[in-house]
GUTIVEX-849701 format. One line per field, with one value per residue: residue in three letters; x negated, y negated, z of N, C-alpha, C in turn; residue number from 1. Coordinates in steps of 0.02 Angstrom, whole numbers. Example, Ala and Ser with C-alpha at 12.3 -4.5 7.8 and 13.67 -1.06 7.14 Angstrom:
# GUTIVEX-849701
res = ala,ser;
n.c1 = -660,-642;
n.c2 = 284,112;
n.c3 = 390,354;
ca.c1 = -615,-684;
ca.c2 = 225,53;
ca.c3 = 390,357;
c.c1 = -660,-645;
c.c2 = 165,-2;
c.c3 = 390,394;
n = 1,2;
This chain:
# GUTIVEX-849701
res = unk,unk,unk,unk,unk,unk,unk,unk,unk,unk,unk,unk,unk,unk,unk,unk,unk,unk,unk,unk,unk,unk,unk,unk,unk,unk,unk,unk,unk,unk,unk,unk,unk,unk,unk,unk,unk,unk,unk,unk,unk,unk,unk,unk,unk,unk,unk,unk,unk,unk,unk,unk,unk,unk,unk,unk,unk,unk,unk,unk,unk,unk,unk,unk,unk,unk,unk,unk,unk,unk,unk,unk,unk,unk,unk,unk,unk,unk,unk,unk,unk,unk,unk,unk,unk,unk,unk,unk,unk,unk,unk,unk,unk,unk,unk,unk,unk,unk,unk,unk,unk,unk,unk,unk,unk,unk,unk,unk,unk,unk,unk,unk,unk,unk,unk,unk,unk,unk,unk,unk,unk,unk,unk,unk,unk,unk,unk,unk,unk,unk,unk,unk,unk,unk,unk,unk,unk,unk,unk,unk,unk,unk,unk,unk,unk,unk,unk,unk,unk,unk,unk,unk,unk,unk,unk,unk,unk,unk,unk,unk,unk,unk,unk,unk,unk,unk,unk,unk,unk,unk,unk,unk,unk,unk,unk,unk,unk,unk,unk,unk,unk,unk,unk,unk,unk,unk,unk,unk,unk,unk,unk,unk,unk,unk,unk,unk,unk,unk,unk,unk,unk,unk,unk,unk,unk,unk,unk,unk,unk,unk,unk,unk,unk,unk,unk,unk,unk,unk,unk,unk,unk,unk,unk,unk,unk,unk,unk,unk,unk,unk,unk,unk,unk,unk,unk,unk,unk,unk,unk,unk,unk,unk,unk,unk,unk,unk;
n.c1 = -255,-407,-408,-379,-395,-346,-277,-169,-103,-133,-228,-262,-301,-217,-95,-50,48,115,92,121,295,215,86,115,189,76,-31,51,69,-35,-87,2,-20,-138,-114,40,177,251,337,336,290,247,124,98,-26,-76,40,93,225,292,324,257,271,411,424,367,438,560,504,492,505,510,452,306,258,125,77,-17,51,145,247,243,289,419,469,459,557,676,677,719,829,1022,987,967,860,833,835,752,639,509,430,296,199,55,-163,-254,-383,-312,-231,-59,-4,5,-109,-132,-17,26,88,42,-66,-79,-165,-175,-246,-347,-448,-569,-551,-565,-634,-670,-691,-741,-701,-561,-541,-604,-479,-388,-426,-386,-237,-209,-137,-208,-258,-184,-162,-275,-252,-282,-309,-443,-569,-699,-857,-920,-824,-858,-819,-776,-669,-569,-600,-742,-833,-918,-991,-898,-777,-675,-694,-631,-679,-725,-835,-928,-988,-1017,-1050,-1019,-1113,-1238,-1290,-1362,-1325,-1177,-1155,-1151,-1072,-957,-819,-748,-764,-856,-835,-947,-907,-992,-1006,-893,-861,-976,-921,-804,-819,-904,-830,-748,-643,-619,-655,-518,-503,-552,-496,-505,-451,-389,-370,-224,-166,-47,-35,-78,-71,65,31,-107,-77,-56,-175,-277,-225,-237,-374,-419,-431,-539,-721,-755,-679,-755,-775,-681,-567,-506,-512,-412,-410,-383,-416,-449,-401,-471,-392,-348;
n.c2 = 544,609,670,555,411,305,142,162,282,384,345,332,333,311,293,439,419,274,293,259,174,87,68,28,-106,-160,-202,-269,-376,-422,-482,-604,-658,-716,-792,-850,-753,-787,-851,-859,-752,-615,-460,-301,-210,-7,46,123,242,111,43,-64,-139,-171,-236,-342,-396,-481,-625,-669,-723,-649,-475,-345,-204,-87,73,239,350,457,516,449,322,365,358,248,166,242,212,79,76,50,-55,-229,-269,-206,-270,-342,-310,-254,-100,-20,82,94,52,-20,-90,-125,-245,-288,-399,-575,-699,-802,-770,-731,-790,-705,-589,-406,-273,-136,-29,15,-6,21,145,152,171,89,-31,-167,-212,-193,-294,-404,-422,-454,-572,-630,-615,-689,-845,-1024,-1060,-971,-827,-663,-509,-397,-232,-137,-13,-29,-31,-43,39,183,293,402,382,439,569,698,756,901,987,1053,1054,964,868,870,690,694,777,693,593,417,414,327,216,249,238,301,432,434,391,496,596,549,514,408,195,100,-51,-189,-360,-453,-392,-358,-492,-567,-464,-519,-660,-640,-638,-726,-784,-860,-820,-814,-770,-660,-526,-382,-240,-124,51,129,235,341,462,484,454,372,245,229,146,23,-28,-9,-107,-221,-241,-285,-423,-453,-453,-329,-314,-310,-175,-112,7,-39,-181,-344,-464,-598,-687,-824,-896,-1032,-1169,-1267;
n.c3 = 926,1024,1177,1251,1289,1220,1153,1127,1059,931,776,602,457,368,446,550,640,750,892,1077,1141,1219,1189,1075,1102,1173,1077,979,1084,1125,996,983,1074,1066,921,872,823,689,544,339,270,300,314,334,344,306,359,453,523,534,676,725,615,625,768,740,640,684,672,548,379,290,266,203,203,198,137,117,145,81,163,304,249,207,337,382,297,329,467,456,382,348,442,491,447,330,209,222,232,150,82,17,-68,-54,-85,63,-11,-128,-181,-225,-237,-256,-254,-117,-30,83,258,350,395,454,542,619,709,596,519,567,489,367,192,107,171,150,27,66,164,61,4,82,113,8,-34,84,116,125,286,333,443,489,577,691,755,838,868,1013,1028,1135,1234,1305,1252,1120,1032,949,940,963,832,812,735,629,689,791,944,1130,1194,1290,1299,1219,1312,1306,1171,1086,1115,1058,924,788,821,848,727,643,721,714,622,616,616,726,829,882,968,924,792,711,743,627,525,480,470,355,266,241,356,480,659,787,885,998,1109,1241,1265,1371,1402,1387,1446,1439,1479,1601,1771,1847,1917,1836,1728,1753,1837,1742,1631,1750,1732,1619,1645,1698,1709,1676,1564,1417,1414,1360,1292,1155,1038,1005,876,804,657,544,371,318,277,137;
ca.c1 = -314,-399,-449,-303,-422,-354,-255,-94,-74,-160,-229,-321,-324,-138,-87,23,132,97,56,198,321,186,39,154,197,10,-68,98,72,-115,-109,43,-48,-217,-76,110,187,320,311,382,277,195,107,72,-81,-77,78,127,289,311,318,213,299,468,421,342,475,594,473,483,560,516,376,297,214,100,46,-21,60,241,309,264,322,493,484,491,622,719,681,759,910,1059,996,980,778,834,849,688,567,488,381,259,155,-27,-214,-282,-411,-290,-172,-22,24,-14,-168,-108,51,60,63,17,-79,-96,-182,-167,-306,-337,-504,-622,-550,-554,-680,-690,-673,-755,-653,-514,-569,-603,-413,-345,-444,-358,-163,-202,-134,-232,-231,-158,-199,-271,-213,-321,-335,-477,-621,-751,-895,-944,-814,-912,-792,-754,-570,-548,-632,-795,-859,-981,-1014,-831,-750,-676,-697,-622,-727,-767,-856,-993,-981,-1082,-1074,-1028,-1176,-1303,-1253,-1345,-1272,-1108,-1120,-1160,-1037,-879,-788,-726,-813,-866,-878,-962,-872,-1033,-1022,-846,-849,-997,-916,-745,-863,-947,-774,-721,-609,-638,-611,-482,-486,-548,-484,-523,-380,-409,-341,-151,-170,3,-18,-96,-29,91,-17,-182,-71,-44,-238,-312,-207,-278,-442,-427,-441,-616,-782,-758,-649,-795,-785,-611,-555,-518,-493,-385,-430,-364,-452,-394,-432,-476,-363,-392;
ca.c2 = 523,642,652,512,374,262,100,192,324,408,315,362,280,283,328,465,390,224,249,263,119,55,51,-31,-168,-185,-244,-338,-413,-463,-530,-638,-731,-744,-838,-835,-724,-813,-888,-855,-730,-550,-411,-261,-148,34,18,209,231,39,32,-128,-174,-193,-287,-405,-425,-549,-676,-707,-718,-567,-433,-314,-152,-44,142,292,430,449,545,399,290,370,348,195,181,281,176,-3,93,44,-118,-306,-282,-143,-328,-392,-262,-210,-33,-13,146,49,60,-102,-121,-150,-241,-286,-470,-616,-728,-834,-754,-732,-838,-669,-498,-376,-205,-113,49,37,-40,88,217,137,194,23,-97,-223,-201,-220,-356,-439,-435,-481,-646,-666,-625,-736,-919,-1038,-1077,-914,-765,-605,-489,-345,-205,-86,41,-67,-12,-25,86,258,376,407,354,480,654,703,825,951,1027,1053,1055,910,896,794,627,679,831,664,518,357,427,266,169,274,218,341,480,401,407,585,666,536,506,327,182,95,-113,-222,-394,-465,-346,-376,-583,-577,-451,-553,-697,-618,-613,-781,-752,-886,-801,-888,-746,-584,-475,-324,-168,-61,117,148,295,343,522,486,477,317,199,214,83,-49,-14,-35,-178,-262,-207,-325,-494,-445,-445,-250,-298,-301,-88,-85,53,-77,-255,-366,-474,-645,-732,-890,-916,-1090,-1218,-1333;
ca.c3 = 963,1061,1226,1292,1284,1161,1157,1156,1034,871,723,565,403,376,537,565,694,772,957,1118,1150,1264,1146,1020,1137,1202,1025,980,1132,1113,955,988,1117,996,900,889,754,665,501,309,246,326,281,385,322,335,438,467,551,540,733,722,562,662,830,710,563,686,659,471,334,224,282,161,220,111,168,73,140,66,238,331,202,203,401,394,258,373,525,464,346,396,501,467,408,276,151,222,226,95,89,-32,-86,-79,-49,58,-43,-210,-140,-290,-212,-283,-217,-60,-33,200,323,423,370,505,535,669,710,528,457,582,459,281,155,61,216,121,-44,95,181,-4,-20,131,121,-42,-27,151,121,164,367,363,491,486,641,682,835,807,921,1034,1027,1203,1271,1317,1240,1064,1049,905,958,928,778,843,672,571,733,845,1024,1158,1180,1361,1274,1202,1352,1286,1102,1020,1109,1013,832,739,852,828,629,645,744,723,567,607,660,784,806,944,972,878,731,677,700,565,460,450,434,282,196,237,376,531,704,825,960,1013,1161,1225,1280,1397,1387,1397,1497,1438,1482,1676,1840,1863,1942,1823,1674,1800,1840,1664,1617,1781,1712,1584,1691,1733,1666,1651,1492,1379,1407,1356,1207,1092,1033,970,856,752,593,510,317,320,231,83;
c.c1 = -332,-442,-399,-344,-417,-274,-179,-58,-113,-159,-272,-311,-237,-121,-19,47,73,102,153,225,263,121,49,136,129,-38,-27,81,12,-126,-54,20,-95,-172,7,148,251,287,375,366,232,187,69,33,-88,-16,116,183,320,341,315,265,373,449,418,398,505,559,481,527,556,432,368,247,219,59,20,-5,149,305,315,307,413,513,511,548,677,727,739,819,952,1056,974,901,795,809,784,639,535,436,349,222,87,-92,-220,-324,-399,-239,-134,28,-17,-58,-116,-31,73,35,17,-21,-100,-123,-217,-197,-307,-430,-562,-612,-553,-638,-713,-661,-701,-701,-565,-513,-559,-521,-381,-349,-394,-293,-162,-176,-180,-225,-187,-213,-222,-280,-248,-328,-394,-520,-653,-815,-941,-905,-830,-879,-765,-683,-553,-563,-699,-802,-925,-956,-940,-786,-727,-656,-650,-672,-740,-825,-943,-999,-1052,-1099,-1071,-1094,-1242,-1286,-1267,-1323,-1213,-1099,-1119,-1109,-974,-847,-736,-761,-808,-868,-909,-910,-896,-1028,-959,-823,-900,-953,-839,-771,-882,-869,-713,-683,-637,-612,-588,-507,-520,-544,-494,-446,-411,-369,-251,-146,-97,27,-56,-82,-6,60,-74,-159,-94,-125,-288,-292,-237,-360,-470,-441,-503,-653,-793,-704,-692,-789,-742,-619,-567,-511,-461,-421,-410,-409,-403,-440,-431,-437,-386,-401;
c.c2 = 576,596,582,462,303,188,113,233,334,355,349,311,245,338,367,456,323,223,258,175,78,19,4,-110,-202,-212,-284,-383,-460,-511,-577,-704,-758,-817,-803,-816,-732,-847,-853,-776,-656,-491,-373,-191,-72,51,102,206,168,18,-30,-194,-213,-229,-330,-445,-472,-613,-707,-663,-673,-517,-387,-267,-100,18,169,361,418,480,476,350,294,369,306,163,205,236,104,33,80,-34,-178,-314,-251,-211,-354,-375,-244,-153,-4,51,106,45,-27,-129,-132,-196,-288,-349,-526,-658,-801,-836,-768,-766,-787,-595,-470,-297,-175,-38,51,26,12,150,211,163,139,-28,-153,-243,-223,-290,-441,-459,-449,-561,-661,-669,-684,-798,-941,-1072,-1028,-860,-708,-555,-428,-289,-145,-73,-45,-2,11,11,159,324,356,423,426,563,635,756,857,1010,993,1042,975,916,849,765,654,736,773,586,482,380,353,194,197,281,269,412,489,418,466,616,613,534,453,281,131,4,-143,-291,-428,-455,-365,-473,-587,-523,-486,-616,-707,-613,-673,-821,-817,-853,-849,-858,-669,-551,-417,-299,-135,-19,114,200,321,432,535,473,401,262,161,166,33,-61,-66,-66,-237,-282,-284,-399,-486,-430,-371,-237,-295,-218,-59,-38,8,-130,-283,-440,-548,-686,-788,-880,-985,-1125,-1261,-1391;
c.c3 = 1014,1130,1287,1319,1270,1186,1163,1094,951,802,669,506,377,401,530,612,734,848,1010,1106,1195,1233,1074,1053,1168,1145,995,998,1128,1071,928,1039,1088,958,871,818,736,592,431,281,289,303,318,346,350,401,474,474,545,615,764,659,606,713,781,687,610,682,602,436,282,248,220,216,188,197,84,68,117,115,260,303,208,278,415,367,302,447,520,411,392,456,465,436,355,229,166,240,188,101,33,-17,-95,-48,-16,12,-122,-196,-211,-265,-241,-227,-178,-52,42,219,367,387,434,497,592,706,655,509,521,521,380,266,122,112,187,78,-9,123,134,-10,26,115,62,-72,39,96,157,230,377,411,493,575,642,774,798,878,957,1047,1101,1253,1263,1300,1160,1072,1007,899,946,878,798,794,618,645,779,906,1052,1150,1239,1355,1251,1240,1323,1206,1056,1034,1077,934,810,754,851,763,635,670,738,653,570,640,704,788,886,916,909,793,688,678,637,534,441,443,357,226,204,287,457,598,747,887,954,1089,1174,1287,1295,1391,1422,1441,1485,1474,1564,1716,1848,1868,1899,1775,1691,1810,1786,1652,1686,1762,1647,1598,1693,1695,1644,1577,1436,1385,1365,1284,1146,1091,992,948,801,710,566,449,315,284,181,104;
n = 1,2,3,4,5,6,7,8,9,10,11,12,13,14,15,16,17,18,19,20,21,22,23,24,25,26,27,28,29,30,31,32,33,34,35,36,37,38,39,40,41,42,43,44,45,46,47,48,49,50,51,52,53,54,55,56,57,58,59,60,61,62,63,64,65,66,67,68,69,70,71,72,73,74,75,76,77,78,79,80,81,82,83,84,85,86,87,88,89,90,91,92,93,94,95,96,97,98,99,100,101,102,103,104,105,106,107,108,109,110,111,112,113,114,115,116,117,118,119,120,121,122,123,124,125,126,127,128,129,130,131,132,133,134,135,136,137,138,139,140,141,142,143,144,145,146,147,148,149,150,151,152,153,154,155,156,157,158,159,160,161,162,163,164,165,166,167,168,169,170,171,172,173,174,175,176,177,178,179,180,181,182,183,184,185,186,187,188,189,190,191,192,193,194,195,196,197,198,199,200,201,202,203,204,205,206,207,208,209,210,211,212,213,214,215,216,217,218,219,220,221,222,223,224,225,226,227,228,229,230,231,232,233,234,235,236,237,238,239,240,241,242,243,244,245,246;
């Protein structure tokens, strides 16, 4: 992530590394209070490092997490060897939008800086709803649209900049498509499009910046930040859906 903006550490489509201990624990954290992550069944999208994958797994009883890069892949492999998840993790090689689970398999699917960067977010989307169980959850942190700095750099041509290089780029959309290469949602924008794919929301929050790399004080700051009507600005948001039950 450039620019040291972001919710707490670099994402892209499958993220090479999942973010400090702090940024881990700050979308954990979010979408544990949305609703409480325990159950039999989870499935962590795009899960890079499996960072996310691990806080989660003591909750349930068998997780599955699918990437596409085979470093990360073997990261995480490497992360739970050796410990009491190795038996109850599973790590798949897989796009979201194919996903190779049978229809209403989790109590829980999660995805964590991921769906700003997919190519076929629908096609993903399409398949979440349909490994979900029903009255199951889908778990989501991604960009806001109304904070004034492009989380991810900007592109000024082939090149990427910091974000303080285009302040207020993601409130001018088609300025935004143009120079970013992930995108962007308002709070609005992503309840209809998890709407449009079935997907009831329970909760959405917004995250302000981790500041992990600024002077002591400014965390404590921005997490205050969040109490107040100045959380609509925040970097990003977290996010919970329910698939409705029969």
């Amino acid at each position: 992530m450039s620019g040291g903006f972001g919710t707490g550490g670099a994402s892209h489509g499958s993220r090479g590394g999942s973010g400090s201990d702090r940024g881990v624990a700050k979308r954990v954290g979010a979408v544990t209070r949305q609703l409480p992550v325990r159950g039999d069944r989870l499935l962590d999208v795009c899960c890079g490092d499996g960072s996310h994958t691990v806080a989660l797994a003591p909750g349930y009883v068998r997780v599955d997490a699918i990437d596409t890069d085979p470093a990360l892949l073997d990261a995480i492999n490497g992360r739970i060897a050796g410990t009491e998840l190795e038996d109850r993790i599973g790590v798949h090689k897989m796009t979201p939008d194919s996903l190779a689970f049978d229809t209403n398999t989790f109590d829980r699917v999660t995805a964590f800086d991921v769906v700003e960067h997919l190519d076929d977010l629908d096609g993903a989307l399409a398949e979440i709803h349909r490994v979900l169980r029903p009255g199951g959850a889908f778990s989501l942190t991604t960009s806001n649209r109304w904070f004034p700095f492009e989380t991810h750099g900007v592109l000024w041509g082939v090149r990427r900049r910091p974000a303080v290089t285009a302040p207020f780029l993601p409130w001018v959309r088609p300025l935004h498509t143009r120079m970013s290469d992930t995108r962007s949602f308002s709070s609005q924008e992503l309840g209809r499009l998890l709407r449009g794919h079935g997907l009831r929301v329970r909760a959405i929050d917004y995250l302000m910046p981790s500041l992990d790399r600024r002077p002591p004080a400014l965390p404590s700051v921005s997490g205050a930040l969040e109490g107040t009507p100045l959380r609509v600005f925040g970097a990003g948001m977290a996010v919970t859906a329910v698939k409705p039950g029969l």
